[in-house]
C-alpha positions in Angstrom: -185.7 80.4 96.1 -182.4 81.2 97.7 -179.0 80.3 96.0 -177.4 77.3 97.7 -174.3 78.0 99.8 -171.1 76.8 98.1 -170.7 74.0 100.9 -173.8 73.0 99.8 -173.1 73.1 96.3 -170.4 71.1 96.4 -171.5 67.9 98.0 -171.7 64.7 96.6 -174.0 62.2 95.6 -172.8 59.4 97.6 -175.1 57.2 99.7 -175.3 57.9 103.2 -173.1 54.3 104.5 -170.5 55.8 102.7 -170.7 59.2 104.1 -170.9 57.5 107.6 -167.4 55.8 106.8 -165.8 58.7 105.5 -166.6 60.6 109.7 -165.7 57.4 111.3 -162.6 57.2 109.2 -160.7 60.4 111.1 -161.6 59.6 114.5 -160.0 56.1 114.5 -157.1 57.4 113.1 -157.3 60.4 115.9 -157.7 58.1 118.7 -153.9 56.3 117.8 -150.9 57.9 119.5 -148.2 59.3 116.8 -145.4 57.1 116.8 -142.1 58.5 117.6 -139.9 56.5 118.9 -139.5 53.5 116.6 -138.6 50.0 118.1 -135.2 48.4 117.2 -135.1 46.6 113.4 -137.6 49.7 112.6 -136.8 53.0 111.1 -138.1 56.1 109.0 -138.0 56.6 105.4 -138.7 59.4 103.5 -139.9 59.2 99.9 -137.7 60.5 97.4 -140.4 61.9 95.3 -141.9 64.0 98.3 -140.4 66.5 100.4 -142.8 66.3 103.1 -142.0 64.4 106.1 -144.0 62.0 106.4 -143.0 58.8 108.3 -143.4 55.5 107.1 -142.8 52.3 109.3 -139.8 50.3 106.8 -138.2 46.8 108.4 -134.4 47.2 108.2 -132.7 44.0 106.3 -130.5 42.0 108.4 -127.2 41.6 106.7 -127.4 38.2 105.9 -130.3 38.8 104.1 -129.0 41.1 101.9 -125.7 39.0 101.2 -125.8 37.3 97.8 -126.4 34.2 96.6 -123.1 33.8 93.9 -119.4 35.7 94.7 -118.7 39.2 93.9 -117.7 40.8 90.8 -114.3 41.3 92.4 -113.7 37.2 92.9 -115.1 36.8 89.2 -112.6 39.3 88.0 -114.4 40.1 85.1 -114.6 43.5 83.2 -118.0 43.1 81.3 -121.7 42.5 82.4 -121.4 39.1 80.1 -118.1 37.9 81.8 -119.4 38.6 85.8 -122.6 36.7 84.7 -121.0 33.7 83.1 -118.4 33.7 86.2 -122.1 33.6 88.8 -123.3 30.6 86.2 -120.4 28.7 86.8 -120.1 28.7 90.4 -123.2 28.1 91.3 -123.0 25.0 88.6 -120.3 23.7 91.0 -121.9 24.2 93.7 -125.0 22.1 92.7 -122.8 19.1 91.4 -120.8 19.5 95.0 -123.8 18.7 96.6 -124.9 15.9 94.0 -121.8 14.0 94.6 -122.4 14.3 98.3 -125.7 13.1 97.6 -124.9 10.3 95.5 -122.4 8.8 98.2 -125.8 7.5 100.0 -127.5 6.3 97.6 -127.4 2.8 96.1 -127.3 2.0 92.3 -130.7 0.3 91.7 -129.9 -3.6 90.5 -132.3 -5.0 87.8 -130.8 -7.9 87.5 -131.3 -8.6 91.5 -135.0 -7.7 91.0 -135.8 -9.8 88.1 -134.3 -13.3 90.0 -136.1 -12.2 93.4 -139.4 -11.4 91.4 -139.2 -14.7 89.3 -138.8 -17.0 92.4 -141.9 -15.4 94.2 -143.7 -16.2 91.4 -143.0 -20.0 91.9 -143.0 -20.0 94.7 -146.9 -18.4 94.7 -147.0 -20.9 91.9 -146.6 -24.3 93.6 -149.2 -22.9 96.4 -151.5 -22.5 93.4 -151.2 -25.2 91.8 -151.4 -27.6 95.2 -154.8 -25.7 95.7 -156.4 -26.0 92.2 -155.9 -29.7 92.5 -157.0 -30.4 95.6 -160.4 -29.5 94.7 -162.4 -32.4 93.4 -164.0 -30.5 90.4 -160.7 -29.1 88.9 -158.9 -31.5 87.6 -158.2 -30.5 83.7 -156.5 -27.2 83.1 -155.7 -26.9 86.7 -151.7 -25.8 85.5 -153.3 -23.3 83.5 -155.1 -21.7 85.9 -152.9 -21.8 88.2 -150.1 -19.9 86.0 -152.9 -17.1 85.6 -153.3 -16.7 89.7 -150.2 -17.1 90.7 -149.4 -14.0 88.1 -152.3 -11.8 89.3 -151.5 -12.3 92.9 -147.6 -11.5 91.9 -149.1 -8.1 90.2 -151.6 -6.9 93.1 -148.0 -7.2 95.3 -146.6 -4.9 92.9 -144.0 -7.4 92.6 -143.6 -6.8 89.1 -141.2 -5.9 87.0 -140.5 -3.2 84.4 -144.0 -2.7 84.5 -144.1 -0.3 81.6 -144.0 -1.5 77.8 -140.8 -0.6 76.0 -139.0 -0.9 72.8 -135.3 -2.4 72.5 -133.9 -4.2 76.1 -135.5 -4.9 79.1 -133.2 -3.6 82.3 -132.2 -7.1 84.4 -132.9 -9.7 81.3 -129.6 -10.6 79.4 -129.5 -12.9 75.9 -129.6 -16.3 77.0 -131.7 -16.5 80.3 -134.1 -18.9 80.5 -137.6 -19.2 81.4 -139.7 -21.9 82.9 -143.2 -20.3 81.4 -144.4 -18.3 79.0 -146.4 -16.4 82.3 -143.0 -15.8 83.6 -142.1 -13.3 80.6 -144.8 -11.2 82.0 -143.6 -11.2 85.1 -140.0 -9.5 84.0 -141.7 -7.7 81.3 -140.0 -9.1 78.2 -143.2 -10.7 76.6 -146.5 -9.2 77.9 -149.4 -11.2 76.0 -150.4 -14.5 78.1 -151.2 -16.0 74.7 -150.6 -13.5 71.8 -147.4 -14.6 70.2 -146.8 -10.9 69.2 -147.1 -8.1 71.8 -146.6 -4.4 70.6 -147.5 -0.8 72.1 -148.2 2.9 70.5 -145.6 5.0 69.7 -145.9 8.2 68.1 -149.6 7.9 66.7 -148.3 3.9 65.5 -148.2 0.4 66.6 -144.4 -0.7 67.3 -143.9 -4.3 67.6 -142.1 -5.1 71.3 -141.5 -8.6 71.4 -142.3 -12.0 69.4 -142.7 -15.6 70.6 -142.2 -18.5 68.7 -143.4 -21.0 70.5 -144.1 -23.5 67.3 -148.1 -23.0 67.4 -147.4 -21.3 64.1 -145.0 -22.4 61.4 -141.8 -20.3 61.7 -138.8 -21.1 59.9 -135.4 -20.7 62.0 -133.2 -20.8 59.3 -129.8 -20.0 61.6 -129.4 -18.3 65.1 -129.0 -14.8 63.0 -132.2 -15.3 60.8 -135.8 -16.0 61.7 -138.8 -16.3 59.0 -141.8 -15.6 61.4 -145.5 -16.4 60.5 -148.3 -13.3 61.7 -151.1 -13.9 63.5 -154.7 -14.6 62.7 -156.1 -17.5 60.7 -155.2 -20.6 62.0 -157.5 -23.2 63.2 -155.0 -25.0 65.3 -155.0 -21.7 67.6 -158.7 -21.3 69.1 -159.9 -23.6 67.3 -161.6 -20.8 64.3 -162.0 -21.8 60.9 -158.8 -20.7 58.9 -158.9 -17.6 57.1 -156.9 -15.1 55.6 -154.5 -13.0 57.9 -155.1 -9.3 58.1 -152.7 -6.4 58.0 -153.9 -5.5 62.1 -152.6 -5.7 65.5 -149.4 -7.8 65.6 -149.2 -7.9 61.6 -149.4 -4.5 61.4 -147.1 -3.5 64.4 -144.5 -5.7 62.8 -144.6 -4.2 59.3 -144.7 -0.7 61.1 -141.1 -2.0 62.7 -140.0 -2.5 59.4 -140.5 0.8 58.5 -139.5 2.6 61.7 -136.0 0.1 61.6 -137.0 -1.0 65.3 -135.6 -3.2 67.7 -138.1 -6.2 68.4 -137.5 -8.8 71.0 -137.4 -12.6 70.3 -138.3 -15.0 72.5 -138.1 -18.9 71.6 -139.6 -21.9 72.9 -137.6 -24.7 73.3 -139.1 -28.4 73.5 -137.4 -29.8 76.4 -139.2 -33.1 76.9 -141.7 -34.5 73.6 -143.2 -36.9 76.5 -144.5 -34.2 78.9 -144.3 -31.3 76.4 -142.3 -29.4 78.5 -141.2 -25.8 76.9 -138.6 -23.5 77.9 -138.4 -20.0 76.8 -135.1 -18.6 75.5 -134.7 -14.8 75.3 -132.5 -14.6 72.2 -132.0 -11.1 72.0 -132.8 -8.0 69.8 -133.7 -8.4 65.8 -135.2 -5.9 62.4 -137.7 -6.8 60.2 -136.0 -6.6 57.3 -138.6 -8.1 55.1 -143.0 -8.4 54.7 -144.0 -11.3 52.9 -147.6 -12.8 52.0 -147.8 -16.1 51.0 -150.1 -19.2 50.9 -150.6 -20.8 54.3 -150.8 -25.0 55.0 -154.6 -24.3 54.6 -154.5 -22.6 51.8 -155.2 -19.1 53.1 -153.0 -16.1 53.2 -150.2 -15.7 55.8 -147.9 -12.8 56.5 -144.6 -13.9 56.9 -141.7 -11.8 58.3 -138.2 -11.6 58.2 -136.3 -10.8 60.9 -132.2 -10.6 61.3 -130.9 -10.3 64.4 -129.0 -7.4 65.4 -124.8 -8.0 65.2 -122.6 -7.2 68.4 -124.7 -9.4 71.0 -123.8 -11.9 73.1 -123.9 -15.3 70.7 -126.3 -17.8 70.5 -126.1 -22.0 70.9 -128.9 -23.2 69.1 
C-alpha cells in the first residue's frame, strides 16, 4: 500500500454536514462587498492587543450618553476617592427628596377618620334595606334583626367597603376613645372587634396568639371595678352562651391569647356594652381605649366550674373616660 499524502493525513473525522458548512462558510462571506466607507455614528477600531488591521464596526456614543449621572469631582471638591463618593451620595439624595416634595404636593393625606363615618353609614343604610326585606317575608319573623346584621355586613364586605381590613395589635387608624357604636356588627365593619359573637378576637404574631380586642358585653360576669381597671372573665364554659352544659375553661383560643398578652406586655382593645334601654335591650358599644393584662387568675365560676379571669389596666395618657 502507498503512504497517504500529508493532505490526506491530516484530515479530520468530522461528519460530512459539518464539512459542507465549513465550504459554504467562505463563499457567503466572499460574496459581501468590504466595507469601507463607514456611515455617520459608525467608525473603525483597532484592538489594542493586535497589530493587525482589522476593522471592526463600533457605534460612537452620543455625548449625552456618556455624560454622568452625579456632578464632577471638580464641583465635589474633594481630594480622596471616599470624599468624591460621599459628595455623588449626597446629591443625588437631594435630588430624590426634590422630586418627592414635588410629588407630595399632589397628593392627598389619606383620612381614616372620613372613611370610618362614610363606611358605618353604608352599612345602615344596607341595614334598614335588610331588615325591611327579612320581615316582609311571611316565614321570617323571629331572628329577622339578626340576620339582617349578618347580610347587611357581607354585602358591605363584597363592596370592599370595609375598613382596616387587616387584624392589628394597639389602635385602629379613624376610631378614637369614646366613639360609639350602634352594633356589635358594626365593630367589624371599622375593624376594632372582628368576632360576630366571640367576645375575645386575637391573631398570630411571631409563632403566638396575641389578644386584639375584648368585648364585654355582660354575657359573662366581668367586674368593672373603675374606668382604669377591668376584671374580665375568658371564654368557654358557660351554659348561658350556646346553651352547653358548663364546664371548665381551657387555657386555648381567647384564654390563651390573653395570657400570651400578658407575657408579651401588649396592647389589647376594650370594647364595652352599654345597656341603653332594660325594656328593648338596646346595647351600645363603647370603644374605651387600649389596656395590659397585668394579671391571670383561675377561680371558681357561678356554676361551680373553673373560670379564667383577667386583669386588665388601662393604659395612662389617653383621652379620659365617663363611665
Amino acid at each position: 500500500m502507498g503512504a497517504k499524502s500529508d493532505a490526506e493525513s491530516n484530515k479530520l473525522d468530522v461528519p460530512s454536514s459539518s464539512v459542507k458548512a465549513m465550504h459554504i462558510k467562505p463563499r457567503i462571506l466572499r460574496d459581501f462587498p468590504v466595507i469601507r466607507d463607514f456611515p455617520p455614528g459608525f467608525g473603525p477600531s483597532v484592538s489594542a492587543s493586535s497589530k493587525s488591521n482589522t476593522r471592526v464596526l463600533v457605534k460612537r456614543k452620543s455625548m449625552e450618553e456618556t455624560k454622568p449621572l452625579v456632578f464632577s469631582d471638580d464641583k465635589c471638591g474633594g481630594t480622596s476617592k471616599r470624599t468624591n463618593m460621599m459628595c455623588r451620595n449626597k446629591e443625588n439624595e437631594d435630588v430624590v427628596n426634590k422630586k418627592r416634595s414635588v410629588v407630595s404636593k399632589y397628593l392627598k393625606p389619606i383620612d381614616n377618620r372620613k372613611k370610618v363615618e362614610e363606611s358605618l353609614i353604608l352599612f345602615r343604610e344596607l341595614l334598614s334595606k335588610r331588615m325591611a326585606e327579612l320581615k316582609a317575608k311571611s316565614g321570617i319573623k323571629n331572628g329577622a334583626t339578626r340576620l339582617a346584621y349578618i347580610a347587611a355586613a357581607i354585602d358591605l364586605r363584597w363592596e370592599r367597603k370595609w375598613v382596616n381590613v387587616d387584624k392589628r395589635v394597639g389602635a385602629v387608624p379613624g376610631v378614637e376613645v369614646g366613639d360609639k357604636f350602634e352594633c356589635a356588627t358594626e365593630l367589624n365593619v371599622v375593624g376594632l372587634h372582628r368576632q360576630f359573637q366571640g367576645g375575645i378576637d386575637y391573631m398570630v404574631k411571631g409563632g403566638q396568639k396575641l389578644a386584639t380586642s375584648i368585648v364585654a358585653s355582660g354575657r359573662y360576669v366581668n367586674d368593672i371595678i373603675s374606668s382604669e381597671v377591668l376584671i374580665y372573665s375568658g371564654q368557654g364554659g358557660n351554659p348561658s352562651v350556646g346553651r352547653s352544659e358548663p364546664k371548665d375553661q381551657k387555657l386555648e383560643r381567647g384564654n390563651l391569647a390573653l395570657k400570651n398578652s400578658m407575657e408579651a406586655r401588649t396592647p389589647v382593645r376594650v370594647i364595652r356594652g352599654s345597656e341603653v334601654s332594660k325594656a328593648s335591650k338596646t346595647v351600645v358599644y363603647i370603644y374605651d381605649g387600649l389596656y395590659l393584662v397585668d394579671k391571670c387568675m383561675q377561680e371558681r365560676g357561678a356554676f361551680g366550674k373553673l373560670v379564667f379571669k383577667f386583669e386588665l389596666r388601662r393604659i395612662p395618657g389617653q383621652q379620659k373616660l365617663t363611665m
